[in-house]
ROSE-4610 file (N, C-alpha, C; in Angstrom, 1 decimal, always signed):
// ROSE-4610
residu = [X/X/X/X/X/X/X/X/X/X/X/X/X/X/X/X/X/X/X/X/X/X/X/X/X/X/X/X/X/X/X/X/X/X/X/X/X/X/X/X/X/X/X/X/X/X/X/X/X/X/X/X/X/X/X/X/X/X/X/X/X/X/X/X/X/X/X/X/X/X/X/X/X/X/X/X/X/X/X/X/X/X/X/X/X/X/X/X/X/X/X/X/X/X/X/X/X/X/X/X/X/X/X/X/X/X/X/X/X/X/X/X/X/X/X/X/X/X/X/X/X/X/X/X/X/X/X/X/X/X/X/X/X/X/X/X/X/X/X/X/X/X/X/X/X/X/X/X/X/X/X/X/X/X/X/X/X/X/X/X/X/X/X/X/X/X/X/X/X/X/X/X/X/X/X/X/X/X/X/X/X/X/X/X/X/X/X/X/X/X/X/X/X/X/X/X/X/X/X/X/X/X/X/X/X/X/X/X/X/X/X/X/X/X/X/X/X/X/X/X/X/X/X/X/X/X/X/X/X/X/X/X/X/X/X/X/X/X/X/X/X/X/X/X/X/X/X/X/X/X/X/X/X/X/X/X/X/X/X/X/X/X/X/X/X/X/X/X/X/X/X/X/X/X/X/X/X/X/X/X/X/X/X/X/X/X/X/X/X/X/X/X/X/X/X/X/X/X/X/X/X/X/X/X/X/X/X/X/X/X/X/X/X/X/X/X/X/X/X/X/X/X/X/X/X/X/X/X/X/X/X/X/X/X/X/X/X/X/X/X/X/X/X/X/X/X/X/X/X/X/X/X/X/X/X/X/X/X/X/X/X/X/X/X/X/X/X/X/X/X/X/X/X/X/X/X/X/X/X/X/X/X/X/X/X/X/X/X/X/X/X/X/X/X/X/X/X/X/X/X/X/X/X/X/X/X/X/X/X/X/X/X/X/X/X/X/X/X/X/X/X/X/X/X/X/X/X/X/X/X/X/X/X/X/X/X/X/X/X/X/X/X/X/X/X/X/X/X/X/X/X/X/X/X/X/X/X/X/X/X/X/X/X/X/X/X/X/X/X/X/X/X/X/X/X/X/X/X/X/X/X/X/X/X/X/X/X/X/X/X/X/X/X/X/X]
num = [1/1/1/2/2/2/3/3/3/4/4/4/5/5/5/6/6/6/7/7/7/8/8/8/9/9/9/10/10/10/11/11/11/12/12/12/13/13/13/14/14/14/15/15/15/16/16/16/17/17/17/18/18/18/19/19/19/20/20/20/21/21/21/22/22/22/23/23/23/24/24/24/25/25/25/26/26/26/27/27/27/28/28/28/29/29/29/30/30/30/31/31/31/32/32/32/33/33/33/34/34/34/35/35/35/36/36/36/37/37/37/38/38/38/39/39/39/40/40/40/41/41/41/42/42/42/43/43/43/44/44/44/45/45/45/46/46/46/47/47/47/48/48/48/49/49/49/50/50/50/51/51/51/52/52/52/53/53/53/54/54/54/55/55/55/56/56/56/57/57/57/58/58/58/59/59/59/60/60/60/61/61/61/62/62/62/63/63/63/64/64/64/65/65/65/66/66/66/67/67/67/68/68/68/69/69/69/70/70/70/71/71/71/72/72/72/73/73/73/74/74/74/75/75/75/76/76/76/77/77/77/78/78/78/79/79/79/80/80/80/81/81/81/82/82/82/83/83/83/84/84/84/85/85/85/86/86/86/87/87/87/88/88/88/89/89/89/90/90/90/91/91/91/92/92/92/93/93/93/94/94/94/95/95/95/96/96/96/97/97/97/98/98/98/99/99/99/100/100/100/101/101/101/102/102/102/103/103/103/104/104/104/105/105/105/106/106/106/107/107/107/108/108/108/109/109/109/110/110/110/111/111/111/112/112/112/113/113/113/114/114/114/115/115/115/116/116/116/117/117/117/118/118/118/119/119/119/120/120/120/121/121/121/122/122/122/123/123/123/124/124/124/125/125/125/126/126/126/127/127/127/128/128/128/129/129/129/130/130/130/131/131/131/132/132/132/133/133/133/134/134/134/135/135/135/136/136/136/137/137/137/138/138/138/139/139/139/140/140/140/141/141/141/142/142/142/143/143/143/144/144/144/145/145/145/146/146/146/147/147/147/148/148/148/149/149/149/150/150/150/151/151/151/152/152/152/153/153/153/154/154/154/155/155/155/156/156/156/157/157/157/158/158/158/159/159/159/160/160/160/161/161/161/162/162/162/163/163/163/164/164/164/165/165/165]
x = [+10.9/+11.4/+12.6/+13.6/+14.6/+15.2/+15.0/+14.9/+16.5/+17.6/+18.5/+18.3/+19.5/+19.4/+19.5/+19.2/+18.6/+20.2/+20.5/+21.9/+21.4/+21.8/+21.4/+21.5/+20.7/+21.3/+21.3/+22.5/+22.9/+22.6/+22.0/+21.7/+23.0/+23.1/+24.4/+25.6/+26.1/+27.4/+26.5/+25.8/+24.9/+25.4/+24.6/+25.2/+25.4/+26.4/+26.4/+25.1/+24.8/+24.2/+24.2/+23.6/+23.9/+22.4/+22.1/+21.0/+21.1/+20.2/+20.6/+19.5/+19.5/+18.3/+17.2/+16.0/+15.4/+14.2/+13.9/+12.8/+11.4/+11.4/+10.3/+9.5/+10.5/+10.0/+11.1/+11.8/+12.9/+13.8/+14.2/+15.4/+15.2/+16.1/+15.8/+17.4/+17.1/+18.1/+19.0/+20.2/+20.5/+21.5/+21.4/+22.5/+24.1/+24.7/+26.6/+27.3/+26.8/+27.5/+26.1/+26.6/+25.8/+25.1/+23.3/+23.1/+22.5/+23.1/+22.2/+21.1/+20.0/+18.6/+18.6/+17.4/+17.2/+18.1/+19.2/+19.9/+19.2/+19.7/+19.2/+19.8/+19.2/+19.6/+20.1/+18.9/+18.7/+17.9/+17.7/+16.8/+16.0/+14.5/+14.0/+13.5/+13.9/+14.5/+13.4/+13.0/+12.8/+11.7/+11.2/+10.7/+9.1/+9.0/+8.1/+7.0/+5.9/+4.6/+3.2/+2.1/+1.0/+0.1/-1.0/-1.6/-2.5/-2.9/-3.6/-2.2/-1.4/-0.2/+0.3/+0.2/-0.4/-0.6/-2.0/-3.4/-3.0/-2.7/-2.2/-0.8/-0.2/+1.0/+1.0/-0.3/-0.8/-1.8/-2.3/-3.2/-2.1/-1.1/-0.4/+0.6/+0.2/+0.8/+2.2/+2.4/+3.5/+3.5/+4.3/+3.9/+5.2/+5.8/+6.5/+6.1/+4.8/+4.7/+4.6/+5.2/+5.3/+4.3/+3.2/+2.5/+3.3/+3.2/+4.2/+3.4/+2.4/+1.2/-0.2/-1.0/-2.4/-2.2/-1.2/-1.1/+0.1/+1.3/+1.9/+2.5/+3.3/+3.8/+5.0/+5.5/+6.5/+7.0/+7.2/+7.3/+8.9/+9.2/+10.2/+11.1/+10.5/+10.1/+11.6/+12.7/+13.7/+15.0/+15.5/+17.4/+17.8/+18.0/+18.9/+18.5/+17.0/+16.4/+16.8/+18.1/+18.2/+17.0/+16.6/+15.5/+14.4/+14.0/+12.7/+13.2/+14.3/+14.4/+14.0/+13.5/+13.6/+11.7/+12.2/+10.6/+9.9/+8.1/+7.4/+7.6/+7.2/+7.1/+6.3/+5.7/+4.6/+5.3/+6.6/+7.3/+8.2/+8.8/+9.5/+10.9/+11.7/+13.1/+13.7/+12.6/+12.9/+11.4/+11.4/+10.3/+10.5/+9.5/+9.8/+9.4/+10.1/+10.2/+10.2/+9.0/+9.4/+9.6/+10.8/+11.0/+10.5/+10.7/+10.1/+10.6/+11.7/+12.0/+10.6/+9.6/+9.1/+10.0/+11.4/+12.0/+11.6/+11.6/+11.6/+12.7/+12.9/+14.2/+13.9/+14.7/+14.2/+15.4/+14.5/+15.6/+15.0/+16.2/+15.9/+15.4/+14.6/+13.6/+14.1/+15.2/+15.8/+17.6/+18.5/+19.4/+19.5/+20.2/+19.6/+21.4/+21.3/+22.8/+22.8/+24.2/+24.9/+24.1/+23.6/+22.8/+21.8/+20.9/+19.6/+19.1/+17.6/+16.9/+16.7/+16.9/+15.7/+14.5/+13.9/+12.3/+11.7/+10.2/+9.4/+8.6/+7.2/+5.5/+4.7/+4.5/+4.8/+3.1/+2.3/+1.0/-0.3/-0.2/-1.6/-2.7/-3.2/-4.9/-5.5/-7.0/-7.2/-7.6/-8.5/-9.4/-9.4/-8.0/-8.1/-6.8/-6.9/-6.1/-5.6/-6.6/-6.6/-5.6/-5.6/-4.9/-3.0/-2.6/-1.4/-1.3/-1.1/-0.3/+0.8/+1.4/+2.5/+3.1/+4.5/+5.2/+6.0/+6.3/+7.5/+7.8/+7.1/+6.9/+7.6/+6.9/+7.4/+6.2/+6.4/+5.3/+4.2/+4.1/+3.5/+2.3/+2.7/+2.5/+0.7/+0.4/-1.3/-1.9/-1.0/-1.1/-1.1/-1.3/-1.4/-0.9/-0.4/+0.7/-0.4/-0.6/-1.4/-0.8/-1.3/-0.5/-1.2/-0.1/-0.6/-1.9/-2.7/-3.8/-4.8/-4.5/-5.6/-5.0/-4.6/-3.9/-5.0/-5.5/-6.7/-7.9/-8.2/-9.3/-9.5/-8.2/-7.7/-8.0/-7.1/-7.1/-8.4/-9.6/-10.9/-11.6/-11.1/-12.0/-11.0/-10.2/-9.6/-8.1/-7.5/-6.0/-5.2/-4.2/-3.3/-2.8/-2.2/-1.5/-0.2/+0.1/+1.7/+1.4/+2.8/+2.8/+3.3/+2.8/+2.9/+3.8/+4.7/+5.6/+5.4]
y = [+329.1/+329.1/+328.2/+328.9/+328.3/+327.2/+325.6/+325.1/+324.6/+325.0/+325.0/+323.2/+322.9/+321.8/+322.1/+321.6/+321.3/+320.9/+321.1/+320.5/+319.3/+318.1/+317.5/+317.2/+316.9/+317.0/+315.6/+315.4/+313.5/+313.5/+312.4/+311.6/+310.8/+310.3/+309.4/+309.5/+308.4/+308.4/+307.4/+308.0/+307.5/+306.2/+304.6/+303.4/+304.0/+302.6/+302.8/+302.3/+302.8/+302.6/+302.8/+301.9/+302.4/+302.2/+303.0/+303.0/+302.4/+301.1/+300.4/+299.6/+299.2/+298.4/+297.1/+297.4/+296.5/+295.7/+294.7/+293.4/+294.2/+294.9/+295.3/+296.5/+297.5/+298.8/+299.4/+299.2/+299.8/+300.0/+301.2/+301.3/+301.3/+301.1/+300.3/+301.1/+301.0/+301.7/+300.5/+300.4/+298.5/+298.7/+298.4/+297.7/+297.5/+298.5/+297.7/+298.1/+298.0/+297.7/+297.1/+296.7/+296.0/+297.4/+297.2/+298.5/+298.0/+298.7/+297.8/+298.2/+297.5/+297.6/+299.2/+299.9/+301.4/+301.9/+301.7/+302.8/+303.8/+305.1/+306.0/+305.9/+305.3/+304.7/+306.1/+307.4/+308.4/+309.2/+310.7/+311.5/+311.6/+311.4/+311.8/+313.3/+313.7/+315.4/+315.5/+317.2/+317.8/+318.9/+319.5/+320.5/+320.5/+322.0/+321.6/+322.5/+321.6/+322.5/+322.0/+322.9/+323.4/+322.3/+321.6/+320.4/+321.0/+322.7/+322.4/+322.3/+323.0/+322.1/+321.0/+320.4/+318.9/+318.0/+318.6/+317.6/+318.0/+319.1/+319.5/+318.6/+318.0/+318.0/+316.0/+315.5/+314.5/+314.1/+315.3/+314.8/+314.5/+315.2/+315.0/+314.0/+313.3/+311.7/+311.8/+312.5/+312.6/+311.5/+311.0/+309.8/+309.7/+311.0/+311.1/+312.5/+312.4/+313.2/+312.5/+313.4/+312.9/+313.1/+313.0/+313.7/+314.5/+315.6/+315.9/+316.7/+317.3/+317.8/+318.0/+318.9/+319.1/+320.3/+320.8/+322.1/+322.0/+320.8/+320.7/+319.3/+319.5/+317.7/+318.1/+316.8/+317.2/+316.4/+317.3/+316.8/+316.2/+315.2/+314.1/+314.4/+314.8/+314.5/+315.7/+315.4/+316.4/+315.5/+315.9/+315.2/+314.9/+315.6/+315.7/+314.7/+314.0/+312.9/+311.6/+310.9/+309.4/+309.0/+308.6/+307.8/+308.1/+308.5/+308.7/+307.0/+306.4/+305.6/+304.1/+304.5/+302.8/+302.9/+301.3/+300.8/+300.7/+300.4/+299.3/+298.2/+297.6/+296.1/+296.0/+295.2/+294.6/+293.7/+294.1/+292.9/+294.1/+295.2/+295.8/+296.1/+296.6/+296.1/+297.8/+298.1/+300.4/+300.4/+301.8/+302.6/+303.5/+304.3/+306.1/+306.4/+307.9/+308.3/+309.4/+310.3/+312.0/+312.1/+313.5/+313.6/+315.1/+315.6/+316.7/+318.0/+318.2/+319.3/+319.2/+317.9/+318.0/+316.9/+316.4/+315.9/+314.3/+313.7/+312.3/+311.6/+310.8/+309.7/+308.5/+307.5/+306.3/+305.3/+304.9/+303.9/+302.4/+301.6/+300.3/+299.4/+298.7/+297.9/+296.8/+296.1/+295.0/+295.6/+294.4/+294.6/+293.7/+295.0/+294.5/+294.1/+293.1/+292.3/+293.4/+293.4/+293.8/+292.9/+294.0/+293.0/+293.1/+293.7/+293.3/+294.7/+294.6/+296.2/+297.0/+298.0/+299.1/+298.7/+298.7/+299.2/+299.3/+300.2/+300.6/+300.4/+300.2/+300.7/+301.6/+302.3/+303.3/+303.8/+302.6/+303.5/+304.4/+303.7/+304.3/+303.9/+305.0/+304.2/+303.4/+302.7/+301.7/+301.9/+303.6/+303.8/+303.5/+304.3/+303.3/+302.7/+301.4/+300.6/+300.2/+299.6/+298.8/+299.7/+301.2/+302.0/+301.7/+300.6/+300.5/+299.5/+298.6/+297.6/+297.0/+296.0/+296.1/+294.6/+294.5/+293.7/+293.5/+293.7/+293.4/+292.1/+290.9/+289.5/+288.6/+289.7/+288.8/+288.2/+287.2/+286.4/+286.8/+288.2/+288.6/+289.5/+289.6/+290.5/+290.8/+291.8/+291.6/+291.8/+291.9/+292.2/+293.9/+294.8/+296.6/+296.6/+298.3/+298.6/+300.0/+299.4/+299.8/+299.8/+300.4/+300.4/+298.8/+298.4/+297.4/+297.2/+298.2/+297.8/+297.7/+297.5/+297.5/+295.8/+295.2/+293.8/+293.1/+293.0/+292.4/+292.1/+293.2/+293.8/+293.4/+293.4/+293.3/+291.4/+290.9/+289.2/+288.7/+289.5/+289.0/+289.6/+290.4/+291.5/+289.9/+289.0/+288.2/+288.8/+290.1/+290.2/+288.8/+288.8/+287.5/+287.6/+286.6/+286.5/+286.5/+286.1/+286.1/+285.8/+286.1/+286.5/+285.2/+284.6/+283.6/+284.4/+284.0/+284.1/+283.3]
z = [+59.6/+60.9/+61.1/+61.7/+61.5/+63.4/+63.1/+64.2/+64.8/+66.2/+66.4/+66.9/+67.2/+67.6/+69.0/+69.8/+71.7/+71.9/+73.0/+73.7/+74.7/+74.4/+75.6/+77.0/+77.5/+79.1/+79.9/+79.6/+80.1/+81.5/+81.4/+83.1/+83.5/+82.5/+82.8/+81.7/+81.3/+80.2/+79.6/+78.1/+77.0/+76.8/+76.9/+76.3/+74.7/+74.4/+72.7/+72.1/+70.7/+70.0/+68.5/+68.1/+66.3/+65.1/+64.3/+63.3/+62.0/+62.2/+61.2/+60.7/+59.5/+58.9/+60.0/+60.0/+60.8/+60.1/+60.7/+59.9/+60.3/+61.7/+61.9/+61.5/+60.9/+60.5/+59.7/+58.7/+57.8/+58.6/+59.3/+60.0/+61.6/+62.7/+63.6/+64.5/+65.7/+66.8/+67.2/+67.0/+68.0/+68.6/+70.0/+70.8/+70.0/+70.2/+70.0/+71.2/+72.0/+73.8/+74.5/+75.9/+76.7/+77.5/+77.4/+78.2/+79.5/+80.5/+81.7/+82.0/+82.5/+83.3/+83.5/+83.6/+84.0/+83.9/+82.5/+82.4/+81.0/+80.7/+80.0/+79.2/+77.5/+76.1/+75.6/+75.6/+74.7/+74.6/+74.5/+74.7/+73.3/+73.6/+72.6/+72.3/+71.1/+71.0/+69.8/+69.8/+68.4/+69.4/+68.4/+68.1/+69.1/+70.1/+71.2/+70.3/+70.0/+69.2/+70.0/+69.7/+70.6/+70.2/+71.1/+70.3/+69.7/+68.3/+67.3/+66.5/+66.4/+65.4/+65.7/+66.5/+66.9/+66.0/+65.8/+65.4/+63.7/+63.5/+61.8/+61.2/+62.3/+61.7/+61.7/+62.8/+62.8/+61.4/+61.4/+59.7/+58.6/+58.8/+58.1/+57.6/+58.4/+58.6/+59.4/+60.6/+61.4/+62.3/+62.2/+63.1/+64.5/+64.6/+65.5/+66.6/+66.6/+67.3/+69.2/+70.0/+71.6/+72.3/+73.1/+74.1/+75.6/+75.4/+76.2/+77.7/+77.8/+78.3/+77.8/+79.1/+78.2/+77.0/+77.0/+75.8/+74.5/+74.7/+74.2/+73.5/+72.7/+72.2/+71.9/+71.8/+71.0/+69.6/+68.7/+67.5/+66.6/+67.0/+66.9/+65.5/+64.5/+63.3/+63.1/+63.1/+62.9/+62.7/+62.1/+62.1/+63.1/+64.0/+65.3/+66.0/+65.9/+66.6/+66.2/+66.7/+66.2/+67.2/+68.3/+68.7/+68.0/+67.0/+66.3/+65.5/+65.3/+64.9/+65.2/+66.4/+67.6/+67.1/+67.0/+66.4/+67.9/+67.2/+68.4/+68.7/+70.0/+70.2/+71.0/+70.7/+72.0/+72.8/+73.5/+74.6/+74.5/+74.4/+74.4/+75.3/+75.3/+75.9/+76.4/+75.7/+76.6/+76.8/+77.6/+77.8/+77.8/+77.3/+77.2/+78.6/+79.2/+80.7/+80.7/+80.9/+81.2/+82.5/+82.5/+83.5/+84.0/+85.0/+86.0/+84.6/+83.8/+83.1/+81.5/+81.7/+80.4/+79.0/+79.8/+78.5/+78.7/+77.5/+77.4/+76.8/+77.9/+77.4/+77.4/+76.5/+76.3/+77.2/+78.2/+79.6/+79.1/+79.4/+79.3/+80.1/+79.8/+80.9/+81.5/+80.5/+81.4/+80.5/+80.9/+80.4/+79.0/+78.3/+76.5/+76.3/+75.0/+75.3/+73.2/+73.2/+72.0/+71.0/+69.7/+68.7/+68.9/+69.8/+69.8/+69.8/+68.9/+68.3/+69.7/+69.9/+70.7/+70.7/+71.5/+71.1/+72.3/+72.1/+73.3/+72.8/+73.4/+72.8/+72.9/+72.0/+71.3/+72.4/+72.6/+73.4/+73.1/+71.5/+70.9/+71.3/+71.6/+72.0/+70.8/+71.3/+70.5/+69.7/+69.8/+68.3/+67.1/+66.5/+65.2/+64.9/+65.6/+66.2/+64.3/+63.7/+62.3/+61.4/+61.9/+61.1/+61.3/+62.3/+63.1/+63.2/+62.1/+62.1/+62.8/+63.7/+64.4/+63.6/+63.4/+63.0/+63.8/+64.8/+66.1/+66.0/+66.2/+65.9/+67.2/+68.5/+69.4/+69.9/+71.0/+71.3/+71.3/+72.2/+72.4/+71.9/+70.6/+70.2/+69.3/+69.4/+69.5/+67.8/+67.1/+65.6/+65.0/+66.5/+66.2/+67.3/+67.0/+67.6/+68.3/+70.1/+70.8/+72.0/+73.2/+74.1/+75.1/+76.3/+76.7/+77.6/+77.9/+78.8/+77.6/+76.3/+75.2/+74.5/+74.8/+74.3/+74.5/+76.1/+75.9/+75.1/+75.5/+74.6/+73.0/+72.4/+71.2/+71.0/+71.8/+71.7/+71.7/+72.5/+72.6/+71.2/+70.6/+69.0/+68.5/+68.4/+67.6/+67.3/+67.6/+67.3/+67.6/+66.8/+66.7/+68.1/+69.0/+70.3/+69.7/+68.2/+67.9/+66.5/+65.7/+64.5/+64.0/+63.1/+62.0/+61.0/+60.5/+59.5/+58.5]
């Protein structure tokens, strides 16, 4: 099956950005311009599949798959996707945003200064939390890479409040 690449559809004039080696997960999305507060970093793009190719493409150790509805996801896992690049963080500095067409874009939460990684949280539920290690190494951070209404929960099971080096 042969997959075209998507055209995207700008909100604004895209900040700069560049893909480059990171401490937290191999390769890493960073800041080379100033991006301001709620502006739109980058569309997260790829390939729209049904959640049983979903859950197939998840056994499969996909780890870029999107929740996109109750019948669909979307599957990240393609060339054309540089934001498949931007790691987790438990303190994160984007957040993923769908909008009314089904697409998701990655907008910034505060203003991120030149030099500093991307990142969002990524919002795994807790089940098999142990399977999700998180290395972000901000204060915050709960030792897995889980979404934030499970941090709690996690600090009280004993997750680290912050990462010793």
């Amino acid at each position: 099956m042969s997959q075209s690449k998507p055209q995207p559809k700008s909100k604004s004039k895209p900040p700069k950005w560049e893909i480059r080696g990171s401490k937290i997960q191999g390769t890493g999305v960073w800041a080379s311009a100033q991006i301001r507060s709620k502006s739109y970093v980058l569309e997260y793009v790829g390939e729209m599949i049904d959640k049983k190719e979903s859950a197939k493409r998840c056994e499969d150790s996909n780890q870029y798959i999107f929740h996109v509805d109750d019948t669909h996801d979307l599957d990240g896992n393609v060339d054309w996707n540089p934001a498949r690049f931007i790691n987790h963080s438990c303190e994160p500095n984007c957040e993923a945003e769908q909008d009314d067409d089904n697409r998701i874009w990655i907008r910034a939460k505060r203003r991120i200064l030149v030099g500093e990684e991307l990142t969002f949280n990524y919002g795994y539920d807790i089940e098999d939390y142990r399977d999700h290690p998180c290395e972000c190494g901000s204060v915050q951070c709960v030792g897995y890479i889980v979404a934030v209404e499970h941090f709690e929960t996690l600090r009280q099971r004993g997750g680290r409040a912050s990462r010793v080096d």
